[in-house]
C-alpha positions in Angstrom: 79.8 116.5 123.4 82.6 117.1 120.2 85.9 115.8 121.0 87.8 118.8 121.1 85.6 120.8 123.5 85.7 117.7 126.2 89.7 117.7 125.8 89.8 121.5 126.4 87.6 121.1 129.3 90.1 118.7 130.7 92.9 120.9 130.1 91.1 123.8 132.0 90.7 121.8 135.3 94.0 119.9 134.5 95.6 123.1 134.8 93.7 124.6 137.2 94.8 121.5 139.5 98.5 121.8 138.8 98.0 125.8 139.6 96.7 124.8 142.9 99.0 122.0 143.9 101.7 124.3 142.9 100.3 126.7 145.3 100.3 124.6 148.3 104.2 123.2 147.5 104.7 126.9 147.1 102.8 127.7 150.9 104.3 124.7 152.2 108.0 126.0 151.4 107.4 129.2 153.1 106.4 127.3 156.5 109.2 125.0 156.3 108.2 122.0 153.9 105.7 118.7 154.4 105.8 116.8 156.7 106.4 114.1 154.1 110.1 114.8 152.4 108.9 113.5 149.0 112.4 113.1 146.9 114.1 112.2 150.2 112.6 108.9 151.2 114.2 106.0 152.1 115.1 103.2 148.9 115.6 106.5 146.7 119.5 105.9 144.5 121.9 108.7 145.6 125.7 107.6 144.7 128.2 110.4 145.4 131.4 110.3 143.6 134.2 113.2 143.8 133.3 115.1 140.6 129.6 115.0 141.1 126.4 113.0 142.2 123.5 110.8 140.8 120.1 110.9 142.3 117.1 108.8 141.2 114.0 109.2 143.7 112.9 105.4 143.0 110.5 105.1 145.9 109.3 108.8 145.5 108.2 107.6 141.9 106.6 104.5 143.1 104.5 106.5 145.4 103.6 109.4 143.3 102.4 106.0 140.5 100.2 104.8 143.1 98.7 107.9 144.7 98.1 109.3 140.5 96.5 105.4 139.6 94.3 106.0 142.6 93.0 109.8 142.2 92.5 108.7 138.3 90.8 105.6 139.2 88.1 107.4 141.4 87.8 110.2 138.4 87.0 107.7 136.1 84.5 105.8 138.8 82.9 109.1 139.3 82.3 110.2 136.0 80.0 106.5 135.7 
C-alpha cells in the first residue's frame, strides 16, 4: 500500500478512537465519573502554597504509559 494512504488510514481510526473515548469520559461525567479517579490517585505531586498550587499526576502518567504500551503492543501483534 503507498505510504500516505496507510498513514491516513491510521489517522481515520486514530480519530475515530479519540471520538469515542471522548464520548464515554463525556457519558461518564453525566453519571457522576469512573469509578477509577484517574488524576487523583495516590503518589500524584500536589504542593499548595498561598498564592496558588502545583499539580503533577505522576502515577496517573505511569499508568496511562503502561495501559498505551500494552493496547499498542497487541495492535502491532495483531497486525502479524
Amino acid at each position: 500500500m503507498e505510504p500516505l494512504r496507510e498513514l491516513g488510514r491510521m489517522m481515520v481510526f486514530a480519530g475515530a478512537a479519540l471520538a469515542a473515548v471522548g464520548a464515554l469520559v463525556w457519558l461518564a461525567a453525566r453519571r457522576g465519573g469512573f469509578p477509577l479517579r484517574l488524576g487523583r490517585l495516590p503518589g500524584d505531586i500536589v504542593h499548595q502554597g498561598k498564592h496558588g498550587s502545583f499539580y503533577f499526576p505522576v502515577v496517573t502518567c505511569i499508568l496511562l504509559s503502561v495501559a498505551f504500551t500494552l493496547i499498542l503492543r497487541l495492535v502491532q501483534w495483531l497486525k502479524r
